[in-house]
Chimera marker file (.cmm) of the C-alpha trace (Angstrom):
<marker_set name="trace">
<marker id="1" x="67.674" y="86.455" z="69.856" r="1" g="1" b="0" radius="0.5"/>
<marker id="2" x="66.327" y="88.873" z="73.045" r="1" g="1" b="0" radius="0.5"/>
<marker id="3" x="63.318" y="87.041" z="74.580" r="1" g="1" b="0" radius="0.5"/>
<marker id="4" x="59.796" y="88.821" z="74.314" r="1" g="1" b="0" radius="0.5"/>
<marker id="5" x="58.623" y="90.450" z="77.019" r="1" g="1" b="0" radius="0.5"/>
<marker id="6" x="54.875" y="89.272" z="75.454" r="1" g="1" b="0" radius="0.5"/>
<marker id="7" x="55.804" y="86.014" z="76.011" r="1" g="1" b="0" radius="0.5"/>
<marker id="8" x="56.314" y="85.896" z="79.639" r="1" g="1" b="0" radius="0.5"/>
<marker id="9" x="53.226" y="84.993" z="80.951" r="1" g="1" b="0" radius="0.5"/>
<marker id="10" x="51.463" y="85.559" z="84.344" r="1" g="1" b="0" radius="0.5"/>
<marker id="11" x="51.617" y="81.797" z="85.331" r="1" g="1" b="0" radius="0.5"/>
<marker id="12" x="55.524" y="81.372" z="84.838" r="1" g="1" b="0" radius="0.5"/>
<marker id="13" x="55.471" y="79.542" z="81.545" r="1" g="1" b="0" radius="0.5"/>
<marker id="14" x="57.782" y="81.435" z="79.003" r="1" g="1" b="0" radius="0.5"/>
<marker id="15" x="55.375" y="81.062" z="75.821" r="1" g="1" b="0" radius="0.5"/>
<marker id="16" x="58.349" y="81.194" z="73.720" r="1" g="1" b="0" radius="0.5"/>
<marker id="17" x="59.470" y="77.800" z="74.359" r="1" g="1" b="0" radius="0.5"/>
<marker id="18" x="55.870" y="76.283" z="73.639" r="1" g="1" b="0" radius="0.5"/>
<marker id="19" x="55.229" y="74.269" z="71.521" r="1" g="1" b="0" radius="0.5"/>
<marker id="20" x="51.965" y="75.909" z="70.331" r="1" g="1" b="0" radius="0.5"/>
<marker id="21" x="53.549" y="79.334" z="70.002" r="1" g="1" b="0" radius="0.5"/>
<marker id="22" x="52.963" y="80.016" z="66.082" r="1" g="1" b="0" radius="0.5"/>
<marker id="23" x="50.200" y="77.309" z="65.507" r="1" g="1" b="0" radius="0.5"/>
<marker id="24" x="47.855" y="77.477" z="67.960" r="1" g="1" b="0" radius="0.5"/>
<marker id="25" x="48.440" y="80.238" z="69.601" r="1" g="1" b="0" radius="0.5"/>
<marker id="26" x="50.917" y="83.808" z="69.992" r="1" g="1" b="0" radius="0.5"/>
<marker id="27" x="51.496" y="83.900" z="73.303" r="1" g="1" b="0" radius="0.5"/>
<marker id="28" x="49.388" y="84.848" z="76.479" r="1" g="1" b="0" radius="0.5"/>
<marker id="29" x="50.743" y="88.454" z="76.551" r="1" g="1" b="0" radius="0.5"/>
<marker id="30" x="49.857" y="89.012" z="72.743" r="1" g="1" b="0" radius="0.5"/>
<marker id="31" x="46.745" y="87.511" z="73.081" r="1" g="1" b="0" radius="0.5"/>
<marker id="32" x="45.582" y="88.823" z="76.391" r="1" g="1" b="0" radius="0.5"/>
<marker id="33" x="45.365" y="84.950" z="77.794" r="1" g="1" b="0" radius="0.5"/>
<marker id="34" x="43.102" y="83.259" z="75.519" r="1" g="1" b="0" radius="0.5"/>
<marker id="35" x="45.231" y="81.041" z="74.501" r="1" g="1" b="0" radius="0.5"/>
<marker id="36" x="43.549" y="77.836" z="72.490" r="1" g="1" b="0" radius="0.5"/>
<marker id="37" x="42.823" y="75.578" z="75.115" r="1" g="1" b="0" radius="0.5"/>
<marker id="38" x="40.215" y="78.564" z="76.791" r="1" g="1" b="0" radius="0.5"/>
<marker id="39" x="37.665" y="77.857" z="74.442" r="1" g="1" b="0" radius="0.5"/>
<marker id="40" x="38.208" y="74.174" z="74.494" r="1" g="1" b="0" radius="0.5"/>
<marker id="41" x="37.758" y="74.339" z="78.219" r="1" g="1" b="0" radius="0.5"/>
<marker id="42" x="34.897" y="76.618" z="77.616" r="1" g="1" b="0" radius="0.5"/>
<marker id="43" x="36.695" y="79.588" z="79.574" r="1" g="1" b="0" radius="0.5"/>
<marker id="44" x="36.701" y="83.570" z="78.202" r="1" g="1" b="0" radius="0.5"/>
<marker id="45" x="40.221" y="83.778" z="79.434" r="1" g="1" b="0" radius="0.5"/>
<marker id="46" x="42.764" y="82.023" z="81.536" r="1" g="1" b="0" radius="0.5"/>
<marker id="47" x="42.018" y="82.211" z="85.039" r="1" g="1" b="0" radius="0.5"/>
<marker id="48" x="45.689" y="83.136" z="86.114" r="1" g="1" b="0" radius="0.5"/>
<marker id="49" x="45.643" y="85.673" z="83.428" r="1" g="1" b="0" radius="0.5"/>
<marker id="50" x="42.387" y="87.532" z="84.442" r="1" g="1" b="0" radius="0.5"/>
<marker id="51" x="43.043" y="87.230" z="87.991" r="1" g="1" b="0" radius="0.5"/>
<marker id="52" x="46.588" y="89.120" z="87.154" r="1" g="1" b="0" radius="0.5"/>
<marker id="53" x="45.908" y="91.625" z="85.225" r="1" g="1" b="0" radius="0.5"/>
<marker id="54" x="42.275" y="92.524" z="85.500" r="1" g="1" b="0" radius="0.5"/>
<marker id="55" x="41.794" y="91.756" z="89.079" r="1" g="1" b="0" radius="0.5"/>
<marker id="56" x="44.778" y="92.709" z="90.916" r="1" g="1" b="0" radius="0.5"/>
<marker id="57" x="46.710" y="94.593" z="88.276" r="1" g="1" b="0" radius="0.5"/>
<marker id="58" x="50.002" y="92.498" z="88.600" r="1" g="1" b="0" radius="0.5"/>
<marker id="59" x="52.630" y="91.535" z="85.891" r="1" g="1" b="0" radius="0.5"/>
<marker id="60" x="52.470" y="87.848" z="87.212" r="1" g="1" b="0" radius="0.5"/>
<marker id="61" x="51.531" y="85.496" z="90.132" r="1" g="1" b="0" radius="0.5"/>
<marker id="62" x="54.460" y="85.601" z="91.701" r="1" g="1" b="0" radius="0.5"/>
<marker id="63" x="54.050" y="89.400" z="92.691" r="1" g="1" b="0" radius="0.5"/>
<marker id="64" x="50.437" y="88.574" z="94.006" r="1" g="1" b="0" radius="0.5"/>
<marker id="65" x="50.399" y="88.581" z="98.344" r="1" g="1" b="0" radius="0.5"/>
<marker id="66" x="48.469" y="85.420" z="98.061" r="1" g="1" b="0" radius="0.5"/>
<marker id="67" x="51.011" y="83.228" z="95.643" r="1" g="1" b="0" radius="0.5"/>
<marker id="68" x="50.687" y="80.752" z="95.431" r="1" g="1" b="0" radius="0.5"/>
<marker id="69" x="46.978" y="80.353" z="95.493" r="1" g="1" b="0" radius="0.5"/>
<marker id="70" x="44.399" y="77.593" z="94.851" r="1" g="1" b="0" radius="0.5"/>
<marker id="71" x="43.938" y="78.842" z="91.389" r="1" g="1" b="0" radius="0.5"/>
<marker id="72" x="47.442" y="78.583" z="90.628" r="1" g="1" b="0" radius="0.5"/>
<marker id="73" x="47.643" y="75.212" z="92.196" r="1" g="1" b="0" radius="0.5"/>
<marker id="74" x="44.742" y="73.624" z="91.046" r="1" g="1" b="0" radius="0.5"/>
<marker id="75" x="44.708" y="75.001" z="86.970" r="1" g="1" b="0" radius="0.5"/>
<marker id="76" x="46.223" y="72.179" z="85.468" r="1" g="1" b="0" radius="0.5"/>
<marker id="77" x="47.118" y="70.463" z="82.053" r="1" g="1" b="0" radius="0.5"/>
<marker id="78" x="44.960" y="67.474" z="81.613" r="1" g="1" b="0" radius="0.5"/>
<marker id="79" x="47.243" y="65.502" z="79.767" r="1" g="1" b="0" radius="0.5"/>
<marker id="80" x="49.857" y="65.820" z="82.740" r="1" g="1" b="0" radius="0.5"/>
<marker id="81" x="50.443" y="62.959" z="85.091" r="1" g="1" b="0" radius="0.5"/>
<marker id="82" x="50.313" y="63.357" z="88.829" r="1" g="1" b="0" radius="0.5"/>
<marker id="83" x="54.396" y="63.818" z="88.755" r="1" g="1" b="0" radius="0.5"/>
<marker id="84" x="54.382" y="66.007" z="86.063" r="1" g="1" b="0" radius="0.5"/>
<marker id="85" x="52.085" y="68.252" z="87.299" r="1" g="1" b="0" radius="0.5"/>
<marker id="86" x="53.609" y="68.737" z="90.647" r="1" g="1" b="0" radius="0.5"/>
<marker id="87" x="57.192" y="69.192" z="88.796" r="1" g="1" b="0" radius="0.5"/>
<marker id="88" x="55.063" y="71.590" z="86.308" r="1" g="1" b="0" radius="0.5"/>
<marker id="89" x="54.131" y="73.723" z="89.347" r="1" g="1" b="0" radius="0.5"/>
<marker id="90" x="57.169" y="73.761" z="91.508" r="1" g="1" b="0" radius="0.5"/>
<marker id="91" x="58.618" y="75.043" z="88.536" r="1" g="1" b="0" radius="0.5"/>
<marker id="92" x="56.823" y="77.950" z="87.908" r="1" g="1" b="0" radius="0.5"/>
<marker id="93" x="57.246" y="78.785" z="91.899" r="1" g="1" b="0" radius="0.5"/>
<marker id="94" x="60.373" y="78.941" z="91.332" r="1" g="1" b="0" radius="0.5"/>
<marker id="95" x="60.192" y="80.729" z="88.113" r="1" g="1" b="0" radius="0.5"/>
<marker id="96" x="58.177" y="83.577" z="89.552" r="1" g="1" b="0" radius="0.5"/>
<marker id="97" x="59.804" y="83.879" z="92.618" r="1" g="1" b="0" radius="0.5"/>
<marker id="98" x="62.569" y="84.119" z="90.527" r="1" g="1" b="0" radius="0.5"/>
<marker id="99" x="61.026" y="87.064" z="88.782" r="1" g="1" b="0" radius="0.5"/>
<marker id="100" x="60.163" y="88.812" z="91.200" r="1" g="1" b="0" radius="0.5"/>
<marker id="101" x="63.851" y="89.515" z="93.462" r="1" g="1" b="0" radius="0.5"/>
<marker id="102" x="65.346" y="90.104" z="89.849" r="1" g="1" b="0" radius="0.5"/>
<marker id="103" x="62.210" y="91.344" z="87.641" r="1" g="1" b="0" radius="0.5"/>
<marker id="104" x="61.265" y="90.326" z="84.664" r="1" g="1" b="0" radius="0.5"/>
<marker id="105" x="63.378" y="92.164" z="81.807" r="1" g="1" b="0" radius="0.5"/>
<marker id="106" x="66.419" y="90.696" z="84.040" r="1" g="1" b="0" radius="0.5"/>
<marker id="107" x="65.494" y="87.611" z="84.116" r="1" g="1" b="0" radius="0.5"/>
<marker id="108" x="64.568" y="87.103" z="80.286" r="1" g="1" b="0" radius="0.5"/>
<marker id="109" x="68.364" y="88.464" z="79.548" r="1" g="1" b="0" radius="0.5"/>
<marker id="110" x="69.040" y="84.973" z="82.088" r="1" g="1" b="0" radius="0.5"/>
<marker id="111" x="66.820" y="82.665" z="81.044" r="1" g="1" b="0" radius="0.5"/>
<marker id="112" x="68.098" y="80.152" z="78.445" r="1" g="1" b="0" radius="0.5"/>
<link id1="1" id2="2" r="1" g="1" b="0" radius="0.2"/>
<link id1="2" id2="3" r="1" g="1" b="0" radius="0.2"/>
<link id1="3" id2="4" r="1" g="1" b="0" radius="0.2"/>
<link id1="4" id2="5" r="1" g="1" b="0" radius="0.2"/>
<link id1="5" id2="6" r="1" g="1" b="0" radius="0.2"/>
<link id1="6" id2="7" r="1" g="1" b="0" radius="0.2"/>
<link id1="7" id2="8" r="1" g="1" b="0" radius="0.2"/>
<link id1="8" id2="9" r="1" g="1" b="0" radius="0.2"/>
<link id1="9" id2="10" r="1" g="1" b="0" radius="0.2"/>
<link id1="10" id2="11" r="1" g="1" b="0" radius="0.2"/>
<link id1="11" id2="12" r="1" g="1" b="0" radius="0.2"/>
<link id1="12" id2="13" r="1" g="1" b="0" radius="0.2"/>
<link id1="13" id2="14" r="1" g="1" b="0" radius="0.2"/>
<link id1="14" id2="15" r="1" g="1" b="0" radius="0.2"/>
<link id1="15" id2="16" r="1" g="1" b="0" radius="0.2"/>
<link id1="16" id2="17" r="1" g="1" b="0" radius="0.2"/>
<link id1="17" id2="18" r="1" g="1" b="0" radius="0.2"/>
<link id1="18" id2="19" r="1" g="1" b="0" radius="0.2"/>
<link id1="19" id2="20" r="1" g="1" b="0" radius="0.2"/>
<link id1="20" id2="21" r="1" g="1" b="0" radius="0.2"/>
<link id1="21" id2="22" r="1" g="1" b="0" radius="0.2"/>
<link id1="22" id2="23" r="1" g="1" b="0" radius="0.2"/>
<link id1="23" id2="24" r="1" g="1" b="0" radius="0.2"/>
<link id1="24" id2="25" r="1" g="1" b="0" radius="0.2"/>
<link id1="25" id2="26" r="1" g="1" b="0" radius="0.2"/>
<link id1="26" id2="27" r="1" g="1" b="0" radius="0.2"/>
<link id1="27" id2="28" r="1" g="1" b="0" radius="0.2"/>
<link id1="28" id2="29" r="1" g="1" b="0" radius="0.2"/>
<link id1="29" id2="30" r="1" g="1" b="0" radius="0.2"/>
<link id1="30" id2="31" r="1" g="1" b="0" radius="0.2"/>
<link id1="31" id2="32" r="1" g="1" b="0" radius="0.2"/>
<link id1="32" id2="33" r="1" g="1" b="0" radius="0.2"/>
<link id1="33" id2="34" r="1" g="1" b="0" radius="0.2"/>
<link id1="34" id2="35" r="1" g="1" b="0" radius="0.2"/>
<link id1="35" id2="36" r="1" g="1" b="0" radius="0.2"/>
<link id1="36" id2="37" r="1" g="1" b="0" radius="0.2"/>
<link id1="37" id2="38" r="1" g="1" b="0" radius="0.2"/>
<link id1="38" id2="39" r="1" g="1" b="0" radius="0.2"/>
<link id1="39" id2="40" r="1" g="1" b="0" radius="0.2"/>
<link id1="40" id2="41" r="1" g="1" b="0" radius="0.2"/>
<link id1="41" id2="42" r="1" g="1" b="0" radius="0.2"/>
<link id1="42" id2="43" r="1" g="1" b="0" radius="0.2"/>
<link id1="43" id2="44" r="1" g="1" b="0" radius="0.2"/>
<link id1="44" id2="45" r="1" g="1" b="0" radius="0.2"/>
<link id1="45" id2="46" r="1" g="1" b="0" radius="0.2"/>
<link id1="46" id2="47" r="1" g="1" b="0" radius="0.2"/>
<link id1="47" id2="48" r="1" g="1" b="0" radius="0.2"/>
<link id1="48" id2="49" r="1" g="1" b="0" radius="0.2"/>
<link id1="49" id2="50" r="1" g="1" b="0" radius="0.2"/>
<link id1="50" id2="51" r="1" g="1" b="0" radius="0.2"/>
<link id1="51" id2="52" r="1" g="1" b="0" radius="0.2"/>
<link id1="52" id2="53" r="1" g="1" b="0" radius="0.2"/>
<link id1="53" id2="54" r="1" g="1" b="0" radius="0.2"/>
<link id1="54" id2="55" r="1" g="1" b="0" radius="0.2"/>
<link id1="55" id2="56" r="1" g="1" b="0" radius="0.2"/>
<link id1="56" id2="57" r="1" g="1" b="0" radius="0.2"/>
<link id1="57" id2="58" r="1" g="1" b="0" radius="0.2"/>
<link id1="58" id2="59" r="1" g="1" b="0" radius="0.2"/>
<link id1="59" id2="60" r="1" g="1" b="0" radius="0.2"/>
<link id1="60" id2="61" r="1" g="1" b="0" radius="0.2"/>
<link id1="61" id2="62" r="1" g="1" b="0" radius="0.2"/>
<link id1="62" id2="63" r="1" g="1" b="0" radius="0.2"/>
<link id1="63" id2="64" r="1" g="1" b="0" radius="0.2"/>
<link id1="64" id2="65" r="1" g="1" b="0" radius="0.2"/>
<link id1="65" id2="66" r="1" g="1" b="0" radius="0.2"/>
<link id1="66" id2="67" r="1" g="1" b="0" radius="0.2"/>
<link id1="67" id2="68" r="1" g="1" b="0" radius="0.2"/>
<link id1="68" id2="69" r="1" g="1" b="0" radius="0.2"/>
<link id1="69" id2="70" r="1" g="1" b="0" radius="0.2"/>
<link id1="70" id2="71" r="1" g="1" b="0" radius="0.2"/>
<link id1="71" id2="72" r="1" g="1" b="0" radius="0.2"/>
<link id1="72" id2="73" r="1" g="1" b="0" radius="0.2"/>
<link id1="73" id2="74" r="1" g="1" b="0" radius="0.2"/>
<link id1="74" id2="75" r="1" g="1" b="0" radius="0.2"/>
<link id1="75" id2="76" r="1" g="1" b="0" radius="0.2"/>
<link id1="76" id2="77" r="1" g="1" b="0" radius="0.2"/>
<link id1="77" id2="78" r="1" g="1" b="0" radius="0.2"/>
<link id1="78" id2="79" r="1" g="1" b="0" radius="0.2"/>
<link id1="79" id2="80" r="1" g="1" b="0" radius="0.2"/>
<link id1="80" id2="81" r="1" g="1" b="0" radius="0.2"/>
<link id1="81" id2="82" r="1" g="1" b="0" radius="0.2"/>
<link id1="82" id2="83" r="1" g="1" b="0" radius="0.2"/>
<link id1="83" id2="84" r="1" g="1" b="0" radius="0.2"/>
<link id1="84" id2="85" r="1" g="1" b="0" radius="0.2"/>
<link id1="85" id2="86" r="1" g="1" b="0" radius="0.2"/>
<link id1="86" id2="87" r="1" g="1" b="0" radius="0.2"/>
<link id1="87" id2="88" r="1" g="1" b="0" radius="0.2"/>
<link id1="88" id2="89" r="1" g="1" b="0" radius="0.2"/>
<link id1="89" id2="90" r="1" g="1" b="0" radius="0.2"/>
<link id1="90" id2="91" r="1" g="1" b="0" radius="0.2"/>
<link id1="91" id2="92" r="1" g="1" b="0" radius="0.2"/>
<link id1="92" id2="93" r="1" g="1" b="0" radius="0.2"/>
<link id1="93" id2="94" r="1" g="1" b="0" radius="0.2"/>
<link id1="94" id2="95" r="1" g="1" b="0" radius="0.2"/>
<link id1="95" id2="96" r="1" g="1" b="0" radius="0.2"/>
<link id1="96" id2="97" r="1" g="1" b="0" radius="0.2"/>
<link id1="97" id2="98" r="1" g="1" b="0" radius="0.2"/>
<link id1="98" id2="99" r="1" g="1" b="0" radius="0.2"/>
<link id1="99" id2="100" r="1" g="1" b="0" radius="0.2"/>
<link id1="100" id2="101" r="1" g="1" b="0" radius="0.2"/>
<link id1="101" id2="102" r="1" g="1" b="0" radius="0.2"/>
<link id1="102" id2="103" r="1" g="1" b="0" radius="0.2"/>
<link id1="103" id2="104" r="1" g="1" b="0" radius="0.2"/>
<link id1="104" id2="105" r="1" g="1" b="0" radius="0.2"/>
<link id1="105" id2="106" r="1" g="1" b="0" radius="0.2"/>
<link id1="106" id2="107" r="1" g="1" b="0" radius="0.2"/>
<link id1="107" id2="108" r="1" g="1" b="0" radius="0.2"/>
<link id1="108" id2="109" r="1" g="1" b="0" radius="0.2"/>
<link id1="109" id2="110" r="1" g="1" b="0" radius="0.2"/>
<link id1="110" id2="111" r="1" g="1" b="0" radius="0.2"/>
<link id1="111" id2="112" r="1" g="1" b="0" radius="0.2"/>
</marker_set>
């Protein structure tokens, strides 16, 4: 099944692989990033999200000049560990880096 474009969000997560997607939320792109945990954290929308798209008009981080930035870095899952969130984050470096030299319809045709 082709991957949604919807569901490749600014921050490098692929929402189609979470496990959320369905329940408690339908992805950042189809939602415009107010996903569930933005209320719980008392937020209008994710900061990554509104930073992309409404401040600097970008399809993701990883085409912004200052990427990685201390919002990227420091927005992080509370129920990761210290090692998880660093692996969490070099990830989605990679990811969008990744995105970027191939784009992102090229890269969803890659992606498992």
């Amino acid at each position: 099944m082709p991957k949604d474009l919807a569901l490749a969000a600014v921050c490098g997560i692929y929402c189609g692989d979470c496990e959320f997607l369905g329940k408690q939320c339908e992805g950042c792109g189809n939602i415009q990033g107010k996903p569930f945990w933005t209320a719980q954290a008392n937020m209008d929308v994710c900061p990554l999200y509104g930073c992309c798209t409404d401040r600097k008009k970008v399809e993701h981080c990883g085409l912004c000049d200052e990427f990685p930035c201390n919002t990227f870095t420091s927005l992080r899952d509370p129920s990761y560990t210290d090692v998880e969130y660093e692996k969490a984050i070099h990830d989605r470096i990679i990811t969008l880096r990744t995105r970027k030299e191939m784009g992102t319809e090229a890269w969803l045709k890659e992606e498992p």
